[in-house]
VOVO-381733 format. One record per residue: x, z, y of N, C-alpha, C in turn. Coordinates in steps of 0.02 Angstrom, whole numbers, padded with zeros to 5 digits, always signed. Layout:
<recs>
XZYXZYXZY;...
</recs>
This chain:
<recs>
+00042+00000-00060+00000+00000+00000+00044+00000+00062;+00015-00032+00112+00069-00074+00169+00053-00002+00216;+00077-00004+00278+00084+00057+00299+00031+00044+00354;+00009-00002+00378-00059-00037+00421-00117-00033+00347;-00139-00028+00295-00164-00028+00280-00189+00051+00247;-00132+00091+00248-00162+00175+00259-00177+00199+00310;-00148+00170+00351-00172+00178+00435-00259+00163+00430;-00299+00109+00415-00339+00078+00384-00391+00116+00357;-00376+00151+00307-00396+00189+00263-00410+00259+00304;-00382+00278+00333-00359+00360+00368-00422+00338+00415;-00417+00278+00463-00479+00287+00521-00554+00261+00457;-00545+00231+00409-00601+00217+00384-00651+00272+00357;-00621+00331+00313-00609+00398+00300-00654+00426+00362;-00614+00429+00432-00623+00470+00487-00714+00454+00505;-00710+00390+00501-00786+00340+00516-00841+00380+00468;-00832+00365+00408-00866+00408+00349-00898+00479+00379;-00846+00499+00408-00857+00563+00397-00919+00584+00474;-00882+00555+00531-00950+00523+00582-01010+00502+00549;-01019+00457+00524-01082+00420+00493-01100+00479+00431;-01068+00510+00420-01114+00573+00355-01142+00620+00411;-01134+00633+00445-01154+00701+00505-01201+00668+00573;-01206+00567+00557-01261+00538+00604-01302+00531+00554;-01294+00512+00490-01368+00495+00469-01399+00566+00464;-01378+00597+00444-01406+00699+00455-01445+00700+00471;-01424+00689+00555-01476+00732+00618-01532+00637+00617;-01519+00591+00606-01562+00542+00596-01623+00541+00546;-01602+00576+00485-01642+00602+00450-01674+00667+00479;-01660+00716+00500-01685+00756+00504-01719+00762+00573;-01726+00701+00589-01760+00691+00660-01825+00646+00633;-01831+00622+00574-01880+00588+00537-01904+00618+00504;-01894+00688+00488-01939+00738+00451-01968+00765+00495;-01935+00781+00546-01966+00832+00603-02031+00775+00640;-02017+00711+00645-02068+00686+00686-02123+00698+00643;-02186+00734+00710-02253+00750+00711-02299+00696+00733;-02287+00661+00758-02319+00605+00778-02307+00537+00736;-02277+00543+00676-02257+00488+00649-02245+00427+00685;-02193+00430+00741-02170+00358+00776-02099+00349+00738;-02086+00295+00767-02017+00257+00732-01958+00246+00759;-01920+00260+00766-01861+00279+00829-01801+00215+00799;-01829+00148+00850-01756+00124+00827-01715+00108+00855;-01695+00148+00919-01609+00151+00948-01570+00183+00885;-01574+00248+00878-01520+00262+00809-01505+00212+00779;-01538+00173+00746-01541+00135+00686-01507+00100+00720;-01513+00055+00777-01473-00010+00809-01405-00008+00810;-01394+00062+00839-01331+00093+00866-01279+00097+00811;-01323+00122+00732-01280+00099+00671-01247+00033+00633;-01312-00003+00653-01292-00035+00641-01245-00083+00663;-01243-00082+00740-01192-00117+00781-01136-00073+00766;-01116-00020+00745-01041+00027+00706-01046-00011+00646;-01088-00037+00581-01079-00049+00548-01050-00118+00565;-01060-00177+00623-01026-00235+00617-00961-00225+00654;-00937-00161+00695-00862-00153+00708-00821-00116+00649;-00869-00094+00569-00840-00093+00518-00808-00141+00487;-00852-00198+00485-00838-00252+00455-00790-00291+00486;-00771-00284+00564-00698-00310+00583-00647-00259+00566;-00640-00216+00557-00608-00156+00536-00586-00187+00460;-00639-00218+00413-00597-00224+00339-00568-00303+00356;-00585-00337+00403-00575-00411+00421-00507-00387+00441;-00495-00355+00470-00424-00342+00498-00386-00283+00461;-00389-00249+00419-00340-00213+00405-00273-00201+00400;-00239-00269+00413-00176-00279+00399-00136-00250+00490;-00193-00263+00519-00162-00279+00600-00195-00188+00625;-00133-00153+00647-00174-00092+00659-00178-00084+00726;-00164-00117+00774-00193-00121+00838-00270-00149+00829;-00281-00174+00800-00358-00223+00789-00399-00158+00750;-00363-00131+00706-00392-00058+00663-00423-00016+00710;-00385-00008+00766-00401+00046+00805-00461+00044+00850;-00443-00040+00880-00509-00044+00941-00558-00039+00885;-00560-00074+00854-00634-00077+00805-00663+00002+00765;-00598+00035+00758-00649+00100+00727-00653+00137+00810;-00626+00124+00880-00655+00157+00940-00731+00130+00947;-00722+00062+00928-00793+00033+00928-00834+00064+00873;-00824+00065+00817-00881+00095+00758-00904+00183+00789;-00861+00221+00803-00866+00287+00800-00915+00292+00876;-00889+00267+00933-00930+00264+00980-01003+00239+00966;-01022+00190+00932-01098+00173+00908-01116+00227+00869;-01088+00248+00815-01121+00303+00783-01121+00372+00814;-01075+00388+00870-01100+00453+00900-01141+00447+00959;-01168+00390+00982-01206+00367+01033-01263+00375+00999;-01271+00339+00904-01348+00347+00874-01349+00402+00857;-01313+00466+00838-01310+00528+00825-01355+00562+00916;-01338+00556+00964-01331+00560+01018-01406+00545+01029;-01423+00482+01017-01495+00467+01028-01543+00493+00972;-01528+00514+00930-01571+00547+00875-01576+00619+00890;-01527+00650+00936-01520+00719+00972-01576+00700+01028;-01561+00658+01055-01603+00654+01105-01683+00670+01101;-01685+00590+01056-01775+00608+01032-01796+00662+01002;-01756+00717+00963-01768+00779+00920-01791+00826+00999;-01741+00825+01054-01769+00878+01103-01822+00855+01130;-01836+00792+01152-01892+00767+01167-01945+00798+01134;-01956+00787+01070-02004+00783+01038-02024+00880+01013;-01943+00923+01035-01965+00996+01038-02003+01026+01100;-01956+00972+01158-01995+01034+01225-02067+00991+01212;-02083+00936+01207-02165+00929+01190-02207+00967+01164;-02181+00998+01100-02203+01037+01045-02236+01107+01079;-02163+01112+01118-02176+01175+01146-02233+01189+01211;-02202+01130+01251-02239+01140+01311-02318+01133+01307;-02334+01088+01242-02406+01063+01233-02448+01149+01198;-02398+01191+01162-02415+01221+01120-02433+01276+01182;-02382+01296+01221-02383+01335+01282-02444+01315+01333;-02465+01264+01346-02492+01244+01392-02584+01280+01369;-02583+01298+01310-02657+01320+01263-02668+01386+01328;-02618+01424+01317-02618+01475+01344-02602+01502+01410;-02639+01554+01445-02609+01575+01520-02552+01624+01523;-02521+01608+01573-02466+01670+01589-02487+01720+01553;-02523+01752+01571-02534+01832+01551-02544+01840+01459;-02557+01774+01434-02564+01789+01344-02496+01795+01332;-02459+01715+01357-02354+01723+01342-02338+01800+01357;-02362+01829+01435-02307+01880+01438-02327+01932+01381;-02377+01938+01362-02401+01999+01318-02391+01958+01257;-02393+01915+01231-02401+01889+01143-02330+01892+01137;-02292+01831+01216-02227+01798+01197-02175+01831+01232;-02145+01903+01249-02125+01899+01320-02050+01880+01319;-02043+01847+01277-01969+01806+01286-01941+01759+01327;-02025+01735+01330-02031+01662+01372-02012+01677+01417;-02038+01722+01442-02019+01740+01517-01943+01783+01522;-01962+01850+01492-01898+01892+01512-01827+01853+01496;-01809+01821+01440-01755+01791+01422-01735+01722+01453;-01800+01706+01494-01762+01640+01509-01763+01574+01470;-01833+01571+01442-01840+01539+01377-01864+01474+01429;-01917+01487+01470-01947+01442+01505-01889+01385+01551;-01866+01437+01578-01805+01412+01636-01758+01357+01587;-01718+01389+01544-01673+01336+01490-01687+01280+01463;-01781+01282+01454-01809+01226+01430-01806+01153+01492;-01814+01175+01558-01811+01147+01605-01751+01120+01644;-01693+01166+01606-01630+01168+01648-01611+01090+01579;-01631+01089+01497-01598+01046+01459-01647+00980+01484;-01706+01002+01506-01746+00937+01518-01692+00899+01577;-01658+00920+01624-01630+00921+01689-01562+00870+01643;-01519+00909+01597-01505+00888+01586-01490+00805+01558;-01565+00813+01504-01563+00741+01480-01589+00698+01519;-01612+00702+01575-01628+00649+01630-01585+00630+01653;-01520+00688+01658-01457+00660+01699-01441+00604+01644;-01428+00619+01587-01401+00576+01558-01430+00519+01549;-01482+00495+01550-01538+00428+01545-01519+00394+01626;-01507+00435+01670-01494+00400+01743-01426+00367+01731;-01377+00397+01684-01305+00397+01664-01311+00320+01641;-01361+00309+01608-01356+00259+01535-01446+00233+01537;-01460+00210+01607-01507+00193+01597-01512+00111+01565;-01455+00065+01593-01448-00001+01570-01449+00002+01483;-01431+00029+01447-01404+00057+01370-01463+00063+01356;-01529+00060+01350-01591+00096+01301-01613+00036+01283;-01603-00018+01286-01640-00077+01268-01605-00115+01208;-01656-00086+01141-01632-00134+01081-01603-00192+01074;-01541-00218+01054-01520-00269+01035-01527-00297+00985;-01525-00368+00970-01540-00398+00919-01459-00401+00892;-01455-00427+00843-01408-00442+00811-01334-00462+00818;-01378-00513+00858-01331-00578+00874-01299-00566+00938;-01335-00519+00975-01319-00496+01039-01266-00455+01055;-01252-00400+00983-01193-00370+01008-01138-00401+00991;-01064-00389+01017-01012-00417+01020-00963-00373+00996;-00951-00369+00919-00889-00332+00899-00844-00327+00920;-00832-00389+00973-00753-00365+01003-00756-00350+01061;-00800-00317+01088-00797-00289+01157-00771-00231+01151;-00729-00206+01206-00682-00161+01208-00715-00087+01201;-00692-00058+01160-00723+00029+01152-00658+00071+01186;-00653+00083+01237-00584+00117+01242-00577+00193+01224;-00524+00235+01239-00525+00292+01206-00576+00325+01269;-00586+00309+01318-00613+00335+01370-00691+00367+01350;-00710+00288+01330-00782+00282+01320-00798+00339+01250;-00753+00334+01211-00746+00367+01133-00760+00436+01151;-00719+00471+01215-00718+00528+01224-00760+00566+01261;-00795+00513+01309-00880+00509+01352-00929+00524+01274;-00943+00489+01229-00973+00479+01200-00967+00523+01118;-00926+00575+01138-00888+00623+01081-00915+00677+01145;-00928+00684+01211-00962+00743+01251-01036+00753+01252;-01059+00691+01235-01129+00680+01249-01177+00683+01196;-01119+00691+01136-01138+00699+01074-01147+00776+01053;-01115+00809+01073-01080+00881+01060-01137+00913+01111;-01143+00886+01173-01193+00910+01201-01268+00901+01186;-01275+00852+01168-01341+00860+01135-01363+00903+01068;-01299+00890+01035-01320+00905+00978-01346+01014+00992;-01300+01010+01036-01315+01112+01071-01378+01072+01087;-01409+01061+01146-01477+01088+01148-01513+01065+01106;-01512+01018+01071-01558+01018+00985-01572+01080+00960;-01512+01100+00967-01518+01167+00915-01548+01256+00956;-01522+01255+01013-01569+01277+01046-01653+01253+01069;-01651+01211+01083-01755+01191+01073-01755+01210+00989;-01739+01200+00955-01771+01203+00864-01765+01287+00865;-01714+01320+00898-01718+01409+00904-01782+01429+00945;-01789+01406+01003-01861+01441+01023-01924+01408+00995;-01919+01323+00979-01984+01309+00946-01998+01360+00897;-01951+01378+00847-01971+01436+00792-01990+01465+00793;-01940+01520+00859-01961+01580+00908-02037+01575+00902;-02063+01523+00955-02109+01521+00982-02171+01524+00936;-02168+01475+00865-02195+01488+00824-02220+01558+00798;-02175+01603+00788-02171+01657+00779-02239+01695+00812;-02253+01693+00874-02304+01721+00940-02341+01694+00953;-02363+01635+00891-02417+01608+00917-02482+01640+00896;-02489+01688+00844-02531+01704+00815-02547+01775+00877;-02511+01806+00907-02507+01863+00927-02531+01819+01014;-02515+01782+01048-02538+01742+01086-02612+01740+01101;-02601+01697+01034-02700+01703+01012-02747+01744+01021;-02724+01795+00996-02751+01863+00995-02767+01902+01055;-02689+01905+01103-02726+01902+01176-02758+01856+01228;-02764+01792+01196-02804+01739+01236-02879+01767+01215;-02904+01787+01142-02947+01805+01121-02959+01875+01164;-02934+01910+01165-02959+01966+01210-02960+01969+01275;-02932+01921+01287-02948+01892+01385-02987+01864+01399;-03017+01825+01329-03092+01785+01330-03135+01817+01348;-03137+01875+01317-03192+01918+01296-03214+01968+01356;-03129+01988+01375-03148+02035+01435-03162+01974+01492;-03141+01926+01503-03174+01900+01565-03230+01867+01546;-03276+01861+01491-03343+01851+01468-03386+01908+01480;-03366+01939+01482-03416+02013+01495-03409+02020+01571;-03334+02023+01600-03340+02027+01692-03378+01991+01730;-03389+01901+01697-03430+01846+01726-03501+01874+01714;-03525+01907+01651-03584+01928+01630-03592+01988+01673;-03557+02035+01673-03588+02084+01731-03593+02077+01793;-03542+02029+01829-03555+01983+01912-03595+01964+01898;-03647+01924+01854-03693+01890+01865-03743+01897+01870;-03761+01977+01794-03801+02038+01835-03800+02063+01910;-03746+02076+01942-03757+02130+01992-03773+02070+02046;-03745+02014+02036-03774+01938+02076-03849+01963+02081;-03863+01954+02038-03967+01933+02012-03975+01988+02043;-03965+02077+02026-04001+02134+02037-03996+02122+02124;-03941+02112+02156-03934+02094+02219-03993+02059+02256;-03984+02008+02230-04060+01941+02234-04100+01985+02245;-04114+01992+02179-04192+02060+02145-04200+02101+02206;-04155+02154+02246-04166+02195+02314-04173+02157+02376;-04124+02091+02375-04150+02070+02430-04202+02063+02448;-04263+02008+02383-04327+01984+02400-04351+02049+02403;-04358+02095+02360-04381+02168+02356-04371+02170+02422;-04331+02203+02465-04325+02221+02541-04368+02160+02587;-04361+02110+02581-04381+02051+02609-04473+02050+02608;-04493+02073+02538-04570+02078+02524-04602+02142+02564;-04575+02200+02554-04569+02261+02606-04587+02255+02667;-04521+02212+02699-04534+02201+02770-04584+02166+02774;-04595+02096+02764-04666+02057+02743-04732+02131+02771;-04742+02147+02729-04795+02186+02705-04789+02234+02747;-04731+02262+02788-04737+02310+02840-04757+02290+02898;-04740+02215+02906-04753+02199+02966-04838+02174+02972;-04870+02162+02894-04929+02122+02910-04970+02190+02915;-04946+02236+02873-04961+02297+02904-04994+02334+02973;-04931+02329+03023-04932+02338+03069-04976+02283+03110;-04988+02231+03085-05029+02199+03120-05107+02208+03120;-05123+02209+03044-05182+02246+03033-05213+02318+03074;-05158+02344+03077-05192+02427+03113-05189+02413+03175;-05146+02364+03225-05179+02351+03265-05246+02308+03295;-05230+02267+03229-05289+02243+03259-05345+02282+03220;-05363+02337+03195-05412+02400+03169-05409+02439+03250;-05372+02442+03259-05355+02491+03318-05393+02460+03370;-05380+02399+03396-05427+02361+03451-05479+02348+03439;-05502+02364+03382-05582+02355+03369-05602+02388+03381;-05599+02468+03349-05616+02523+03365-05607+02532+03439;-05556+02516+03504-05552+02524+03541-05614+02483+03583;-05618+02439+03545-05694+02402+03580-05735+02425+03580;-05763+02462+03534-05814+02511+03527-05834+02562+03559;
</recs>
């Protein structure tokens, strides 16, 4: 074995071991989807690493050519690792926020009070912050390519490798933080419930007794209102009893 061709072997190895730890979180971003949609940036992103593989065995002899091409393979597969992080948080703060949104402040602080005291709410907002930055970063990049479109030999430099080895590492943390409080959160939903249920109840009875003391209100007004009525036709009667008799 030529000494460009363990060279060869060593980044092919290195690739492997990227692509065992992208299809992972790719898979396990296809178990987790609740909405059964179909996510195919990952998939693209592999497969355009899989055609800077195939210059990689086209060239093995030449290890300058070895190199751009596995900067090129490893950058596609931690970009689809990257985008499979992506859609996983997407698809948690949804989970969450939709699940949260059932309920008012006052059930979270009493069912959940993590949400609040720990900073559960704030972090969710600070990673949302995040991945927008990065979509403003890479907004040209979201649009599927066909086949024919990408170009194995466009340059992957170590630059881009090492952008795209940060963005990876960073996503892959808040994945794993949203999947810690979705759980969390899971956890308090039942206890949630329970005080949404008793907030029902007590502000079903407060609306029901305002609405009594509404009516009994009513009820005295006309009451006072019929009174006066009747005091005044009253008073009209005895005078005019009074001027009769005075005619007399």
């Amino acid at each position: 074995m030529t000494e460009q061709q363990a060279y060869f072997i060593k980044r092919l190895d290195e690739i492997a071991e990227q692509y065992k730890l992208t299809k992972k979180v790719i898979i396990f971003l296809e178990k987790y989807n609740k909405g059964n949609n179909s996510y195919l940036g990952p998939h693209n992103e592999v497969r355009n690493a899989y055609d800077h593989v195939m210059k990689m065995v086209t060239s093995k002899n030449d290890t300058d050519e070895v190199e751009r091409q596995y900067q090129g393979a490893k950058s596609h597969l931690m970009r689809a690792g990257h985008d499979a992080y992506e859609l996983l948080c997407t698809n948690c703060i949804y989970y969450i926020n939709n699940t949260i949104a059932y309920f008012k402040p006052s059930d979270i602080k009493n069912g959940f009070p993590d949400y609040y005291s720990k900073g559960i709410r704030a972090k969710i907002i600070e990673i949302q912050e995040g991945l927008a930055g990065y979509k403003a970063r890479h907004s040209g990049d979201d649009k599927v390519q066909d086949l024919e479109t990408h170009d194995a030999d466009e340059a992957h430099n170590a630059s881009d490798l090492e952008e795209a080895e940060k963005d990876f590492s960073r996503c892959h943390e808040f994945s794993n933080q949203l999947l810690e409080y979705s759980n969390e959160m899971d956890k308090h939903v039942s206890d949630m419930s329970d005080f949404r249920e008793e907030r029902i109840k007590k502000e079903d009875k407060e609306a029901i007794e305002k609405e009594t003391r509404e009516l009994e209100e009513r009820n005295r007004h006309k009451q006072n209102k019929t009174i006066a009525i009747f005091a005044i036709i009253a008073t009209i009667v005895g005078a005019v009893i009074g001027a009769v008799i005075s005619a007399l």
